[in-house]
ZAMARGU-4260 file (C-alpha; in steps of 0.2 Angstrom, whole numbers, plus 5000, padded with zeros to 4 digits):
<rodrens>
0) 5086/5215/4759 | 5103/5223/4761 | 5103/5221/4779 | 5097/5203/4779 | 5111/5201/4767
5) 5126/5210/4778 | 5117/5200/4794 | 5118/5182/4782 | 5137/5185/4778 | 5138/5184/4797
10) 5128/5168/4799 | 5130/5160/4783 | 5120/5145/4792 | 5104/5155/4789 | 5094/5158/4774
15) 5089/5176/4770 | 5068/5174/4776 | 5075/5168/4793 | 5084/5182/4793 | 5071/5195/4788
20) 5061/5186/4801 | 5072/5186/4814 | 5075/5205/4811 | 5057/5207/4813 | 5053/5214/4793
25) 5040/5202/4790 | 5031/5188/4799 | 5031/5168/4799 | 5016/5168/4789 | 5022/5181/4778
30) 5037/5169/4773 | 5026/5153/4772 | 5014/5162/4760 | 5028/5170/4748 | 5035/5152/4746
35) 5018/5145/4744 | 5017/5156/4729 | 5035/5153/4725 | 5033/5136/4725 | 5016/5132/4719
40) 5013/5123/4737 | 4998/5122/4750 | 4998/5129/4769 | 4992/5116/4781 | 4988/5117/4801
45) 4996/5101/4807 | 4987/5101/4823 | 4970/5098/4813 | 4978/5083/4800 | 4976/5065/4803
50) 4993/5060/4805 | 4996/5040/4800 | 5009/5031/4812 | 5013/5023/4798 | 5021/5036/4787
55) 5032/5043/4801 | 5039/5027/4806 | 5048/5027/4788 | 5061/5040/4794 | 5071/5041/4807
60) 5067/5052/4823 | 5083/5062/4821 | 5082/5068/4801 | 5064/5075/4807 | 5069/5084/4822
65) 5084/5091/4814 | 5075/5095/4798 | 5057/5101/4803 | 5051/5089/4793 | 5035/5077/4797
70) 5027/5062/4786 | 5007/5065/4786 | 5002/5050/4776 | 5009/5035/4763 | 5001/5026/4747
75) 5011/5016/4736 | 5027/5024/4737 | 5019/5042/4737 | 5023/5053/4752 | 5014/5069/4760
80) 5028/5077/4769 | 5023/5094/4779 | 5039/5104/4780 | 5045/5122/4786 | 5058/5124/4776
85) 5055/5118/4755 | 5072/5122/4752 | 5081/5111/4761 | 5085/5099/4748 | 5099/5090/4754
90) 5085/5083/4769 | 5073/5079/4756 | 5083/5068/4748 | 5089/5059/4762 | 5069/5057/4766
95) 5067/5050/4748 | 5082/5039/4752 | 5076/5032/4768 | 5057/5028/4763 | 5058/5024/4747
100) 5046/5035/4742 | 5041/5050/4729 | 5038/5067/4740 | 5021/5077/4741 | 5027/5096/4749
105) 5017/5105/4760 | 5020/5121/4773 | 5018/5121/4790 | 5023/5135/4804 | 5037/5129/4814
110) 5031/5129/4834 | 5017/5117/4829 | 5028/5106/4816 | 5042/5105/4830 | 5025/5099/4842
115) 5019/5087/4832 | 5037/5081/4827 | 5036/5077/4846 | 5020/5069/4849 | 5022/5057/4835
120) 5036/5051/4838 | 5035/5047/4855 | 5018/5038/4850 | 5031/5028/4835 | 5042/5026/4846
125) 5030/5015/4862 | 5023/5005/4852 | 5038/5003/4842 | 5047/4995/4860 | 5031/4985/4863
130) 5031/4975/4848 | 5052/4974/4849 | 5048/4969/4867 | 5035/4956/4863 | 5047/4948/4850
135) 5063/4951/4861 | 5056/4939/4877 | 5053/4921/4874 | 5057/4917/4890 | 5042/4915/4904
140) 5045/4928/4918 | 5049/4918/4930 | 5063/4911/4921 | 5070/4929/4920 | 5085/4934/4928
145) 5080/4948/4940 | 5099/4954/4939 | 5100/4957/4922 | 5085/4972/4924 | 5096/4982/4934
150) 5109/4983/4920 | 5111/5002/4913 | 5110/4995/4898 | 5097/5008/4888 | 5095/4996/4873
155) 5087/4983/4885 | 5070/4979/4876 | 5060/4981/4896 | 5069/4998/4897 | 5066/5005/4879
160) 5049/5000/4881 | 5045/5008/4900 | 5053/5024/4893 | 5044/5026/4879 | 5027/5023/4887
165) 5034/5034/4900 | 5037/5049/4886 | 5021/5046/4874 | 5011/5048/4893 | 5019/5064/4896
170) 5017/5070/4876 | 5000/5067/4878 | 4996/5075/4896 | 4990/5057/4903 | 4989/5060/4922
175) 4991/5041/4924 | 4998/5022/4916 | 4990/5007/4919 | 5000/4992/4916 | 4986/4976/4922
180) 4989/4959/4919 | 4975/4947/4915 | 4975/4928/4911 | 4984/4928/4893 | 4990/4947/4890
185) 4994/4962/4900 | 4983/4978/4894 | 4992/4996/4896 | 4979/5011/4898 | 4981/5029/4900
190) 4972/5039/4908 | 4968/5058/4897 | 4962/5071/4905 | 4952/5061/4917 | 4947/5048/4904
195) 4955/5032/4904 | 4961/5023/4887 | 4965/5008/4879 | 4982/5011/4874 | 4992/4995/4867
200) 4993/4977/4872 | 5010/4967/4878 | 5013/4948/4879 | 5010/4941/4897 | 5030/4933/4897
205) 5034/4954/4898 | 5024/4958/4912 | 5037/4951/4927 | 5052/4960/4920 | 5042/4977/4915
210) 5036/4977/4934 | 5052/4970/4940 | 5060/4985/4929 | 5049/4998/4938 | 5052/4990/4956
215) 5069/4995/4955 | 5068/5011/4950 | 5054/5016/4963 | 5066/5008/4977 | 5051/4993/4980
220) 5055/4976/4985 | 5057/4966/4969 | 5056/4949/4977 | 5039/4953/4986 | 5024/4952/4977
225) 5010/4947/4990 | 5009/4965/4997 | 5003/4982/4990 | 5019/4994/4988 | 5020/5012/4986
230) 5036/5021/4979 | 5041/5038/4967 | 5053/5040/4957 | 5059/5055/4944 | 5063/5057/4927
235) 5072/5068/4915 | 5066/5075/4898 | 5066/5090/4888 | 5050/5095/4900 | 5061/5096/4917
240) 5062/5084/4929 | 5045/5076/4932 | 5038/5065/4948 | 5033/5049/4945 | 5022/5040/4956
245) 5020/5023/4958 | 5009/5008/4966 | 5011/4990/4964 | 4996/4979/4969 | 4996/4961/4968
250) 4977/4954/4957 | 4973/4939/4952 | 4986/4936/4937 | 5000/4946/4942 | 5004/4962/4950
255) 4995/4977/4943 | 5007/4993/4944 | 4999/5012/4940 | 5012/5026/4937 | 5003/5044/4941
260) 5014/5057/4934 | 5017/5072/4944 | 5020/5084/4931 | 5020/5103/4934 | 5020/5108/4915
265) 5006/5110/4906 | 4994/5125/4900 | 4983/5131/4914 | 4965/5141/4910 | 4968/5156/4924
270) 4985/5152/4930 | 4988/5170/4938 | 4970/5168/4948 | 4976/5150/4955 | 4968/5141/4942
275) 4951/5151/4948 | 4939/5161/4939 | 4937/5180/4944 | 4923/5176/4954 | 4930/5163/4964
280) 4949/5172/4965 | 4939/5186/4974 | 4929/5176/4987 | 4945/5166/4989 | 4959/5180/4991
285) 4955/5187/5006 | 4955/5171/5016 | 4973/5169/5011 | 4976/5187/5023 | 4971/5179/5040
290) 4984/5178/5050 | 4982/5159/5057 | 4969/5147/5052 | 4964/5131/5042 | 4960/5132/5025
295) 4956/5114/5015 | 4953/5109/4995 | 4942/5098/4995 | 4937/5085/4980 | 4939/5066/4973
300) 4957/5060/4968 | 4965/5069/4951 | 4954/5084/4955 | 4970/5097/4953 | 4970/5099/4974
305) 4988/5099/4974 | 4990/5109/4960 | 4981/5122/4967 | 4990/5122/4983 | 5006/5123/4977
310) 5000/5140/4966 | 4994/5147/4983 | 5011/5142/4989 | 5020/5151/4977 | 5010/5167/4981
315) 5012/5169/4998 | 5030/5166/4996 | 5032/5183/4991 | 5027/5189/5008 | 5043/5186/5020
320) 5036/5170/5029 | 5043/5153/5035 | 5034/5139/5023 | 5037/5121/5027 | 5027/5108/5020
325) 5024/5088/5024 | 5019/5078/5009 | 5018/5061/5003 | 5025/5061/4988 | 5034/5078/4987
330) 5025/5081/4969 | 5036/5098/4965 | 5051/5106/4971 | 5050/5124/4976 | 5066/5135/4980
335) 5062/5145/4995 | 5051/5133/5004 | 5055/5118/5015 | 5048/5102/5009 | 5046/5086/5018
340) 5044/5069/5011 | 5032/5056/5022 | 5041/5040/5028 | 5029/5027/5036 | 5041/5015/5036
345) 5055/5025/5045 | 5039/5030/5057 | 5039/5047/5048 | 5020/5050/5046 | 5009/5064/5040
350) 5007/5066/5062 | 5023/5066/5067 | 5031/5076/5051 | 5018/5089/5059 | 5020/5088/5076
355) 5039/5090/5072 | 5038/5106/5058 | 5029/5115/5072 | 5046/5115/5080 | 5053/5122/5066
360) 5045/5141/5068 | 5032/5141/5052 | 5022/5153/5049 | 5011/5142/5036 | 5012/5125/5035
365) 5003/5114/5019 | 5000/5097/5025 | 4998/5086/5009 | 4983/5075/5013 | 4972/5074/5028
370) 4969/5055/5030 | 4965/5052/5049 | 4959/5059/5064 | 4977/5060/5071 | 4983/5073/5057
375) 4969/5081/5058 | 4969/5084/5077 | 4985/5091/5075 | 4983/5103/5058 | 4966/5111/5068
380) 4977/5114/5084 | 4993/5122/5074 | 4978/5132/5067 | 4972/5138/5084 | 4990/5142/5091
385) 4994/5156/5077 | 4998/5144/5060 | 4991/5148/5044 | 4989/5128/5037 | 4983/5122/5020
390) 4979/5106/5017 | 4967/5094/5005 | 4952/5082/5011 | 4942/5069/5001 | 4922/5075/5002
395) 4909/5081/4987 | 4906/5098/4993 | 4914/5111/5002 | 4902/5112/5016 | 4900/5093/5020
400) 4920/5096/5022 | 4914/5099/5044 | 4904/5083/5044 | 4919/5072/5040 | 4933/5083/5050
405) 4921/5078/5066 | 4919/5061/5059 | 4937/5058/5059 | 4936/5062/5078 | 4938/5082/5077
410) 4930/5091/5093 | 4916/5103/5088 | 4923/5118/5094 | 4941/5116/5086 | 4933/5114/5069
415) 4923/5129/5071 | 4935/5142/5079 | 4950/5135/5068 | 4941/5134/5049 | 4944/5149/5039
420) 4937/5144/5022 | 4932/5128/5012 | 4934/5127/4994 | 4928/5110/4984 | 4938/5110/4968
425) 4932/5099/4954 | 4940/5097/4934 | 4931/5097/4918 | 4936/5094/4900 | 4936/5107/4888
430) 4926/5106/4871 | 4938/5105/4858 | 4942/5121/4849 | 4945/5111/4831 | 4928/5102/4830
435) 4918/5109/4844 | 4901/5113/4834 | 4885/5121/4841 | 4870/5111/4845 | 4851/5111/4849
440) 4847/5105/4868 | 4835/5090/4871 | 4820/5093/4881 | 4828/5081/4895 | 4843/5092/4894
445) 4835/5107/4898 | 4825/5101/4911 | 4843/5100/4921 | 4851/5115/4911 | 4835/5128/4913
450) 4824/5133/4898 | 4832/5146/4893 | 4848/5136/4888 | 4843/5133/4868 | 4860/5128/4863
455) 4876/5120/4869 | 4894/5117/4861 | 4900/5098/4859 | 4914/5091/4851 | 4913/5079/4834
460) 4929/5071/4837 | 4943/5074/4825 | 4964/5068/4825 | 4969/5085/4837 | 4956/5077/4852
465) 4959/5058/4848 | 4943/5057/4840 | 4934/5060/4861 | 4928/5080/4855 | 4937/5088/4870
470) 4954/5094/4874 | 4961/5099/4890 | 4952/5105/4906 | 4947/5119/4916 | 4944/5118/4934
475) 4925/5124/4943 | 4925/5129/4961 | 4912/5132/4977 | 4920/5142/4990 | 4913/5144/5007
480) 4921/5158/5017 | 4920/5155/5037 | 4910/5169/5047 | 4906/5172/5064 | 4886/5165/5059
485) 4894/5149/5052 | 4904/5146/5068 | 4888/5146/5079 | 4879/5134/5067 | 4895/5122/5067
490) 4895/5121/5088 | 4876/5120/5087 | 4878/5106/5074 | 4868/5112/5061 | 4866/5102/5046
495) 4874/5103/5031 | 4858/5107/5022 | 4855/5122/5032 | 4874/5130/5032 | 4875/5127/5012
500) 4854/5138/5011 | 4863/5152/5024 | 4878/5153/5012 | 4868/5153/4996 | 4857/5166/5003
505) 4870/5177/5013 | 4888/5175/5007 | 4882/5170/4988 | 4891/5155/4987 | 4892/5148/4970
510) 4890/5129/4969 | 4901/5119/4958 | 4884/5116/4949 | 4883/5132/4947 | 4902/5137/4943
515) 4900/5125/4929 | 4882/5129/4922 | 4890/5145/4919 | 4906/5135/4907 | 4892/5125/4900
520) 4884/5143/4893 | 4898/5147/4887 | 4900/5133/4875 | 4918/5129/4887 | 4911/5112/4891
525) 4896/5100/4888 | 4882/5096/4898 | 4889/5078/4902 | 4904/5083/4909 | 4892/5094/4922
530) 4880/5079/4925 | 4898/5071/4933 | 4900/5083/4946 | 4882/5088/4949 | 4874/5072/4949
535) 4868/5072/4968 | 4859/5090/4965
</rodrens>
């Protein structure tokens, strides 16, 4: 106590159990329970409360982030208020001021208060703009100015209401927004680890500007909407700079525009393995030391493939090499590499940005997406003539990869003598650790499980998993390593039956049925989510 003291006449800002904190005497948890004593007050987990939206929206955004201080629920004038600090008097009144209401205290710890202060109020504060914005615009859109969109003016109903859909996306880990216009309203959907949403319902008269408004920021042609359009562009928060991407496609009511966001945050299972378990990262790590080759991630659309990539980028950037890459759209900057940005309409193409980096004196080359025979002619033949090259296909298994490189027009012998290894990459969600409860498996279930799976681990659904019963996900993989044996089957156009039995058999390849069985034992995901990547086996 007698140093706390000394150190509080330093910082008189501080009160004395942040300091014995801070000086490492006792613990968060410590503190919150002396006060609970204190103070005749209960401990919560906020991450495991139903929050209601409409308790937070009695105080303003500011007083709880500077505060630590988080409205749980609201009944005739009475108040649950989870709170770090109880002391803090002055912030309690101005709360009691602001809502009108009598104050219920309870603790919470501080990271997941500040979390939640977050995600709440970026929930608040989008649907908060859409119903200003649906009041705001009486005018029909075509009546709108176009000018007056490109105005910096941040209190602009259109603006508020992109940004805030474009911050409670990120809050919430949504890898895409769907804005789709139909006859009377325009529907936004968000899609949550790999789940699409309902999320909130606009007026129709919004619809123009709000696409109008994203047009202009992704550089698009705001006075075309016949044509499909393609654009990026960035934005700025707390979290970094963050990619967005956009496409704009004209339906039947309007033009339907669908934002992917390119963020690189986020928690990843096995981040120092590439996102891989240990079984995979060793059957994987090797192929990463040939000195030239091709080595493609395979999987559908939102699979992590360029995730992935850009962790095997980071690793080999350690050794003293020449990286230059060609993507369409650059989805992360890294210092230390070269990055290209795809331009069809300055002729600057996935082929010609490769024909051109060959020029440059690479040593490994990550070509963002293989889409045509043309680009991958030319990433198998800078494979052959010394470069190492990474890039990502679009098939349902690693071995059936071959089959569409010489359906796009690849000769035979190139695919076999430039291939080094094929890995298909698939993401499933995570059971949620709040209400995941184990359960007895159905007869039907472990037909396709195995008998001796007797119980699995499901979610119930609760306010920390928005009531679906999973959280997060974790990427399964099936890696097929490229030997001598596999050559000679490629040129003697074996099928893709027998090149998966010889793997299975020899090289003891894991399929992504069986990479995810495995998750499934473990009570990390459900049998459901298996059934979607397995349901051709």
């Amino acid at each position: 106590m007698a140093q706390a003291l000394a150190y509080q006449k330093e910082h008189r800002d501080m009160r004395v159990g942040q300091i014995l904190r801070e000086l490492g005497f006792v613990t968060e948890q410590q503190v919150l329970d002396a006060l609970a004593s204190k103070l005749q007050l209960k401990i919560v987990d906020v991450a495991q409360l139903s929050v209601d939206l409409k308790a937070v929206a009695l105080i303003s955004r500011e007083l709880a982030e500077k505060n630590l201080m988080l409205p749980i629920s609201v009944r005739e004038h009475h108040m649950v208020l989870a709170v770090n600090d109880p002391l803090n008097y002055f912030a309690l009144e101005e709360i009691r001021q602001q809502s009108g209401c009598q104050l219920e205290i309870c603790l919470c710890e501080e990271e997941p208060l500040k979390k939640a202060i977050s995600y709440y109020f970026a929930e608040v504060n989008a649907r908060k703009a859409a119903s200003q914005a649906n009041v705001g615009f009486t005018t029909t859109g075509a009546e709108l100015a176009i000018e007056d969109l490109g105005s910096s003016d941040d209190e602009a109903p259109i603006i508020r209401l992109l940004n805030s859909l474009l911050e409670r996306a990120i809050k919430t880990n949504a890898s895409d927004i769907h804005i789709e216009p139909f006859e009377n309203e325009t529907r936004v959907r968000m899609r949550i680890d790999g789940v699409i949403m309902e999320y909130v319902t606009i007026q129709r008269n919004i619809h123009a500007p709000l696409i109008a408004r994203i047009k202009i920021l992704a550089n698009l042609d705001i006075a075309e909407k016949r044509i499909p359009q393609d654009g990026h562009f960035r934005v700025k928060l707390d979290e970094g700079n963050i990619n967005i991407r956009v496409s704009v496609l004209p339906t039947v009511f309007g033009e339907k525009a669908v934002l992917r966001i390119l963020a690189s945050g986020g928690q990843m299972e096995h981040a120092d393995h590439f996102g891989m378990d240990d079984y995979s990262y060793q059957q994987f790590l090797p192929m990463l030391n040939y000195p030239n080759g091709i080595i493609y991630i395979t999987g559908p659309t939102g699979s992590g493939k360029s995730t992935t990539l850009y962790m095997v980028l980071e690793h080999l950037m350690s050794r003293n090499v020449n990286i230059s890459t060609i993507e369409d759209p650059v989805e992360k900057n890294i210092t230390g590499i070269n990055q290209t940005q795809v331009n069809p309409a300055a002729g600057l193409t996935f082929d010609v940005g490769l024909r051109a980096l060959m020029r440059q004196d690479p040593d490994i080359i990550m070509v963002g997406e293989t889409r045509d025979g043309e680009t991958a002619g030319t990433s198998v033949r800078a494979a052959i003539t010394g470069h190492v090259v990474l890039s990502t296909l679009h098939t349902n298994d690693a071995v059936s990869s071959i089959v569409r490189l010489e359906d796009m027009g690849v000769e035979t012998y190139l695919v076999a003598n430039s291939l080094v290894g094929l890995v298909a990459q698939r993401l499933l969600r995570k059971v949620c650790p709040n209400c995941g409860r184990e359960m007895e498996t159905t007869g039907q279930e472990r037909l396709f499980l195995g008998q001796e799976v007797k119980k699995v681990r499901r979610g119930m659904g609760c306010a920390h998993c928005n009531n679906t019963g999973y959280s997060g996900r974790i990427a399964v993989h099936e890696i097929l390593a490229i030997n001598n044996e596999i050559r000679r089957m490629i040129v003697d156009h074996a099928s893709v039956e027998e090149i998966t039995a010889y793997a299975i058999g020899h090289q003891h390849m894991r399929t992504l049925k069986e990479s995810g069985l495995i998750l499934v034992k473990e009570g990390v995901t459900t049998p459901e989510e298996l059934m979607k990547i397995s349901y051709g086996e």
